[in-house]
C-alpha positions as CSV (number, residue, x, y, z in Angstrom):
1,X,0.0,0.0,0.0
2,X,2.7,2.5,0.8
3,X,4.6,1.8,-2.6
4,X,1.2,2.4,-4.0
5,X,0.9,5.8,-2.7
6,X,4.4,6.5,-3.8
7,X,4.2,5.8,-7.0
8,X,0.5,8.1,-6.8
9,X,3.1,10.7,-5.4
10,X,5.9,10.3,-8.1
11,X,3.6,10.8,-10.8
12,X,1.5,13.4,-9.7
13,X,4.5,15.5,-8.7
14,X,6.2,14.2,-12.5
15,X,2.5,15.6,-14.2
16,X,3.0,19.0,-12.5
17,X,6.8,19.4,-13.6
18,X,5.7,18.4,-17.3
19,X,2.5,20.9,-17.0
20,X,4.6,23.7,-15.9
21,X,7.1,23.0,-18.3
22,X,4.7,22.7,-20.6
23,X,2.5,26.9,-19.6
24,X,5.6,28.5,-18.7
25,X,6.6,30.1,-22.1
26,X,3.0,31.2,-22.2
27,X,3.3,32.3,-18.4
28,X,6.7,34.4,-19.2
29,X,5.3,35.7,-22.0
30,X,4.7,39.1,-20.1
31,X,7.7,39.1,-18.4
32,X,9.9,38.6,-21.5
33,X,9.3,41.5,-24.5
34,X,7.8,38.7,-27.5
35,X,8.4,39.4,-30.8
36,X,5.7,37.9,-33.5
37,X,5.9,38.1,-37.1
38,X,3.5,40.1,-39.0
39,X,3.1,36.5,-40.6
40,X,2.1,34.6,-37.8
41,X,0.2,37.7,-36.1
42,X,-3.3,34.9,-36.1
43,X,-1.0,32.6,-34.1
44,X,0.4,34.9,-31.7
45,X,-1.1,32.9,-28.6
46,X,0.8,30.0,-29.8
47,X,4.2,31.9,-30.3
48,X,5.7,31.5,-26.9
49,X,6.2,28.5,-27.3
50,X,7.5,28.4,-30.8
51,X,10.1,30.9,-29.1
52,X,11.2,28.2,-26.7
53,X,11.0,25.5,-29.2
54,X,13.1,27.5,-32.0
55,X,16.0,28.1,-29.1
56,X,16.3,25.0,-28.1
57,X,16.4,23.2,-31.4
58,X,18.1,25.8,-33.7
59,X,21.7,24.8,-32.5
60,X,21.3,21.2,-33.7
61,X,19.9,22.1,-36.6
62,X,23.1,21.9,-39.2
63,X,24.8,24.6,-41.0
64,X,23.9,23.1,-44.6
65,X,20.1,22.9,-43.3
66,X,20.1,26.2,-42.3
67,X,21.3,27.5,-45.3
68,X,19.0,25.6,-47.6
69,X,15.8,26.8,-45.1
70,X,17.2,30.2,-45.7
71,X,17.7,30.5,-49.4
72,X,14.4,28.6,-49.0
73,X,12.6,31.7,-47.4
74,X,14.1,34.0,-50.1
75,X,12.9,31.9,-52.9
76,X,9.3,32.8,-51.5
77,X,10.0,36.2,-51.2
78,X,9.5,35.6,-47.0
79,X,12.9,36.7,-45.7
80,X,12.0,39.7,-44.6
81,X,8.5,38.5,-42.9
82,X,9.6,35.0,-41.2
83,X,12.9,34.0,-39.7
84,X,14.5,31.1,-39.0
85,X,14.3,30.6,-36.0
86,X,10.2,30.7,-36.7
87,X,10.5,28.3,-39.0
88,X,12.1,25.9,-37.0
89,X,9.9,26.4,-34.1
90,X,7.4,25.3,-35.7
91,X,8.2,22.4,-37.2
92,X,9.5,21.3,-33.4
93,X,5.6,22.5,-32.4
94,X,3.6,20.9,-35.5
95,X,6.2,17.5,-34.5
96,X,4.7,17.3,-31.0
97,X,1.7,18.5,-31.4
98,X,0.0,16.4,-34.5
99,X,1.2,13.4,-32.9
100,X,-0.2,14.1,-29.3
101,X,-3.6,14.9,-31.0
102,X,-3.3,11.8,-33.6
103,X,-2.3,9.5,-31.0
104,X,-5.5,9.7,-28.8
105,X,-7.8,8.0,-31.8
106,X,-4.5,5.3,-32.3
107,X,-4.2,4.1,-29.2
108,X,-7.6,2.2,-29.5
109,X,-6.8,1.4,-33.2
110,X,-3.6,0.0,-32.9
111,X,-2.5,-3.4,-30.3
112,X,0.8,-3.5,-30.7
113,X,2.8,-0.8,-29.3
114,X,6.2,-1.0,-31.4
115,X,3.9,-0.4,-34.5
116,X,1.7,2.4,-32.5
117,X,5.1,3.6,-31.8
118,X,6.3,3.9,-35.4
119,X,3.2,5.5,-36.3
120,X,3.3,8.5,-34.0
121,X,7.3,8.7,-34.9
122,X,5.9,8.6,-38.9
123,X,3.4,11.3,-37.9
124,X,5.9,13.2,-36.2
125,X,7.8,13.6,-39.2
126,X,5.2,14.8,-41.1
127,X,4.4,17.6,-38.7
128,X,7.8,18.5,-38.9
129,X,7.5,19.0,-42.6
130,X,4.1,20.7,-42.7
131,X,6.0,24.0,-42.3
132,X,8.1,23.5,-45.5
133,X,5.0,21.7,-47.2
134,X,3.6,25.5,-46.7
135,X,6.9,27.2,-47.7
136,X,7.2,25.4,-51.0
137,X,3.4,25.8,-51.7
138,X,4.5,30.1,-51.1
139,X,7.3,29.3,-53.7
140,X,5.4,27.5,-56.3
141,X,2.5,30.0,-56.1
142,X,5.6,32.9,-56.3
143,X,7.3,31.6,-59.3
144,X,4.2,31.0,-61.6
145,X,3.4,34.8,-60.8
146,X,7.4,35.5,-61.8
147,X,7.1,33.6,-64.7
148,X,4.0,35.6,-66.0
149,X,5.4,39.2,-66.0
150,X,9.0,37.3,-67.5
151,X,8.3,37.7,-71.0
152,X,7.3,41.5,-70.4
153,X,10.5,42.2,-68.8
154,X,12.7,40.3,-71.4
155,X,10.7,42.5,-74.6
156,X,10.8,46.0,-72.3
157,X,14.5,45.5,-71.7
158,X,15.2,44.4,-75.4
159,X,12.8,47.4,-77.0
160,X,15.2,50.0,-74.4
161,X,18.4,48.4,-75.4
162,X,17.6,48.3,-79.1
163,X,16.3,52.4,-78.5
164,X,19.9,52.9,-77.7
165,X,20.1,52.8,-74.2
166,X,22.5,50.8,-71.8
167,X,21.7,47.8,-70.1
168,X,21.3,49.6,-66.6
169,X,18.6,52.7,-68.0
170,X,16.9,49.9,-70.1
171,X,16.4,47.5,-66.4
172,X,15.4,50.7,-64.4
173,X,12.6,51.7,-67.1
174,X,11.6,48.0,-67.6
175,X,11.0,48.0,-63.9
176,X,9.1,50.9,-63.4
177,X,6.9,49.7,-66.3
178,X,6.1,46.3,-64.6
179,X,2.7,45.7,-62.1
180,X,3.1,45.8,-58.4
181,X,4.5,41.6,-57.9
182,X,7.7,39.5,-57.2
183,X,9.3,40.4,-60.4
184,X,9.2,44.0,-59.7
185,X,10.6,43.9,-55.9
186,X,13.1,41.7,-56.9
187,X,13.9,44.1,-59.7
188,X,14.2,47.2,-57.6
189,X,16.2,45.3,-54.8
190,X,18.8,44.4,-57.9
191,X,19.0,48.1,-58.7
192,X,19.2,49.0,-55.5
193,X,22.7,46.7,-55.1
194,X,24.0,48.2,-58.5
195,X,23.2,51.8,-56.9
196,X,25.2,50.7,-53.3
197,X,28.4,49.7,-55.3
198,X,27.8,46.2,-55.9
199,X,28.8,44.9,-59.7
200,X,26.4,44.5,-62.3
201,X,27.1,41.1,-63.1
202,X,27.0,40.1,-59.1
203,X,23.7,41.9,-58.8
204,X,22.2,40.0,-61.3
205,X,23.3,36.9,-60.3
206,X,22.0,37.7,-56.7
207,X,18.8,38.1,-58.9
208,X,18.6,34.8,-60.2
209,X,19.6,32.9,-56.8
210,X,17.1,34.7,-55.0
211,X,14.2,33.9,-57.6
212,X,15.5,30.2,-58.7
213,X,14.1,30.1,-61.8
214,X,16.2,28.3,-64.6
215,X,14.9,30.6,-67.5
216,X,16.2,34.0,-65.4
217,X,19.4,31.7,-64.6
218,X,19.9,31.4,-68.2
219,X,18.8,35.4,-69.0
220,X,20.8,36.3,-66.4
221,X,24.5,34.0,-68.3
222,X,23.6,35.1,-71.2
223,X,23.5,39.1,-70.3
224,X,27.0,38.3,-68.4
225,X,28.7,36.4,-71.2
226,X,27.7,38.7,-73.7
227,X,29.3,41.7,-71.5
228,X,32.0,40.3,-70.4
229,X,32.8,39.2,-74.3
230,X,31.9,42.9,-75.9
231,X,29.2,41.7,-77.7
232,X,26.0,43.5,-78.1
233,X,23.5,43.2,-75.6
234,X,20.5,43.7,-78.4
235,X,20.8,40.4,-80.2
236,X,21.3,38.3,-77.2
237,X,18.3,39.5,-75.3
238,X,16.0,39.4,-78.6
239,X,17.1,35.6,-79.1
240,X,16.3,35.0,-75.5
241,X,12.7,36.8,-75.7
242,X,12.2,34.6,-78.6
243,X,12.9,31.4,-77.1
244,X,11.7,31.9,-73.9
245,X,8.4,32.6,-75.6
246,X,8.7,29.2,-77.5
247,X,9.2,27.5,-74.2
248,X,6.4,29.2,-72.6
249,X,4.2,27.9,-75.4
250,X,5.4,24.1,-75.4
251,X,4.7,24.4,-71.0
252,X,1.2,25.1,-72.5
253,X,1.0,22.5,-74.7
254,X,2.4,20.1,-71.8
255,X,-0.1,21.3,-69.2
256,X,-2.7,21.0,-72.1
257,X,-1.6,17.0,-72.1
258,X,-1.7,15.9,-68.8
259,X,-5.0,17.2,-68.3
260,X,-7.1,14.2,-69.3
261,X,-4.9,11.9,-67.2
262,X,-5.5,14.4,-64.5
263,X,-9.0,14.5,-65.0
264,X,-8.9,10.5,-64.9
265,X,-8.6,10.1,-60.9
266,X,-11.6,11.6,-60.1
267,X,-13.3,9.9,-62.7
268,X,-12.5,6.5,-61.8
269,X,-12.5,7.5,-58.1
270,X,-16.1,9.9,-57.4
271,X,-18.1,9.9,-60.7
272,X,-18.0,6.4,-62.4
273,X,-18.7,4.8,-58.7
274,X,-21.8,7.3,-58.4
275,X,-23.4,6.1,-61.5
276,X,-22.8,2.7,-61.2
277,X,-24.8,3.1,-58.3
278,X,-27.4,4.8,-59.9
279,X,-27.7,2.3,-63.0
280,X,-27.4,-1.0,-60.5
281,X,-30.4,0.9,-58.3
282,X,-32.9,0.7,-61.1
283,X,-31.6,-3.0,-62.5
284,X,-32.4,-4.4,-59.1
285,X,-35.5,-2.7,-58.4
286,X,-36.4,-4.0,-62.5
287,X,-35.4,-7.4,-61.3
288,X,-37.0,-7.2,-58.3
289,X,-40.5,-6.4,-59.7
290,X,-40.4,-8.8,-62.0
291,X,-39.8,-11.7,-59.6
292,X,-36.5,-12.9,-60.5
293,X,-35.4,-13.1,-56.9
294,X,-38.3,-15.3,-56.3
C-alpha cells in the first residue's frame, strides 16, 4: 500500500513538472518583450512557445540545413517576414503537437505498441515537414506569378536596349513599367545593389539565386557572357525573348496533355462509382418487380 501511494506521489509530482514546463513560455510571455511576425500575427497565442521550441532546437539544426531553409525563405519572397528561427519552431511544435492529438484516436486502433510507436514517430515527421509543405506551396505559387510578367520584362528590356540605351537605364525603365509583384521587388532590390556599389554582373546573379528560376538563370548568363565578351546586348536579349516565348508555349501545350490523365482520378474514383450506383439501383429494383429473386 505504501509503494502504491508512492508511485500516486511520483507521478503526480512528474505531471506537474511536465505541465509547468509545458505553460511557462505562455506564463513568461509578459515578463519577457515577444516578438511575433506580421506573418504569424493569427497565431500569436501560440508563439511562446514556438520561441522556446526555435531556441532549443536551432543549434542542432546543421549549418547546410540552415542554409538551404534560408535560401528557401528567399525563394518565396518571406525573408523579410519570417525568420529562421520561426520556421524551426514550428516544425518542433507541429512535430509534437499532431502526434499528441493523432495518437488519442490510435491508441484504441492500434494493439501492438512497437507499430503504434512507429506511427506517431511517422506522424511526427510529417508535422515536422508541414511548415516547409507551406513554404514550398509560397514558392510554387511565387514563381508561376514570376514567370507571367518574364516575358514583359525580357521585350521591355530588349525594345530600351535596341532604342539605344544601356543595359542599366533599359532595367530601371523595364522595372518601373512592370505591375506591383515579385518580379518587380526583386527588380528594384537588384538596382538598388547596383546603386550601393555592388557589380552589375554580381547583382544579377543575386537576382537569379534569389528567384531560382532556370529561365532568369539562363537570362541572367547570357547578359553576363555577352558583357564580359563585348558583344551587343540587343541580339542576345531578342534571341532569348524569342525562345523563352517558344518555351512558354510548349509548358502550355504540356499542361494541355496531362489534363485528361489528371482529370482521370476523379473519374475513376467519385463519378464512375456514383453512376454505377445509380444504374445497379434501377436494375435491381427492374429485377425485383419482375420476380426474378423469387
Amino acid at each position: 500500500m505504501m509503494w502504491l501511494l508512492l508511485s500516486m506521489l511520483l507521478a503526480g509530482v512528474s505531471l506537474c513538472i511536465g505541465f509547468y514546463l509545458m505553460l511557462s513560455p505562455g506564463i513568461q510571455q509578459h515578463a519577457i518583450p515577444l516578438v511575433v511576425s506580421p506573418y504569424f500575427q493569427r497565431y500569436r497565442w501560440c508563439w511562446p512557445w514556438v520561441n522556446k521550441f526555435s531556441l532549443i532546437a536551432l543549434p542542432f539544426c546543421s549549418w547546410k540545413y540552415q542554409k538551404r531553409l534560408s535560401l528557401l525563405l528567399q525563394q518565396a519572397g518571406l525573408e523579410e517576414e519570417i525568420s529562421l528561427h520561426d520556421i524551426v519552431g514550428l516544425q518542433v511544435l507541429f512535430s509534437l503537437c499532431v502526434p499528441l492529438f493523432l495518437g488519442w484516436v490510435l491508441v484504441g486502433v492500434l494493439s501492438q505498441w512497437w507499430l503504434f510507436m512507429f506511427v506517431i514517430l511517422l506522424i511526427s515527421l510529417i508535422g515536422a515537414y508541414l511548415p516547409l509543405m507551406h513554404l514550398k506551396r509560397v514558392l510554387r505559387q511565387r514563381q508561376r506569378l514570376l514567370l507571367k510578367d518574364f516575358p514583359f520584362l525580357l521585350d521591355m528590356t530588349t525594345l530600351c536596349v535596341e532604342s539605344g540605351m544601356n543595359l542599366h537605364s533599359a532595367l530601371i525603365v523595364a522595372t518601373q513599367s512592370l505591375v506591383t509583384g515579385p518580379l518587380k521587388r526583386e527588380l528594384s532590390h537588384a538596382l538598388n545593389l547596383m546603386r550601393t556599389g555592388s557589380n552589375r554582373a554580381d547583382a544579377l546573379k543575386e537576382l537569379a539565386k534569389r528567384m531560382g528560376l532556370a529561365e532568369v538563370n539562363q537570362w541572367v548568363a547570357s547578359m553576363t557572357q555577352a558583357e564580359s565578351l563585348g558583344m551587343s546586348i540587343g541580339p542576345t536579349l531578342r534571341a532569348q525573348s524569342e525562345q523563352f516565348r517558344q518555351e512558354r508555349f510548349f509548358r502550355a501545350e504540356k499542361k494541355a496533355t496531362e489534363a485528361p490523365v489528371k482529370m482521370l482520378f476523379p473519374l475513376v474514383i467519385f463519378i464512375f462509382p456514383c453512376t454505377f450506383i445509380v444504374l445497379i439501383h434501377y436494375v435491381v429494383t427492374y429485377v425485383s418487380r419482375i420476380g426474378m429473386f423469387e
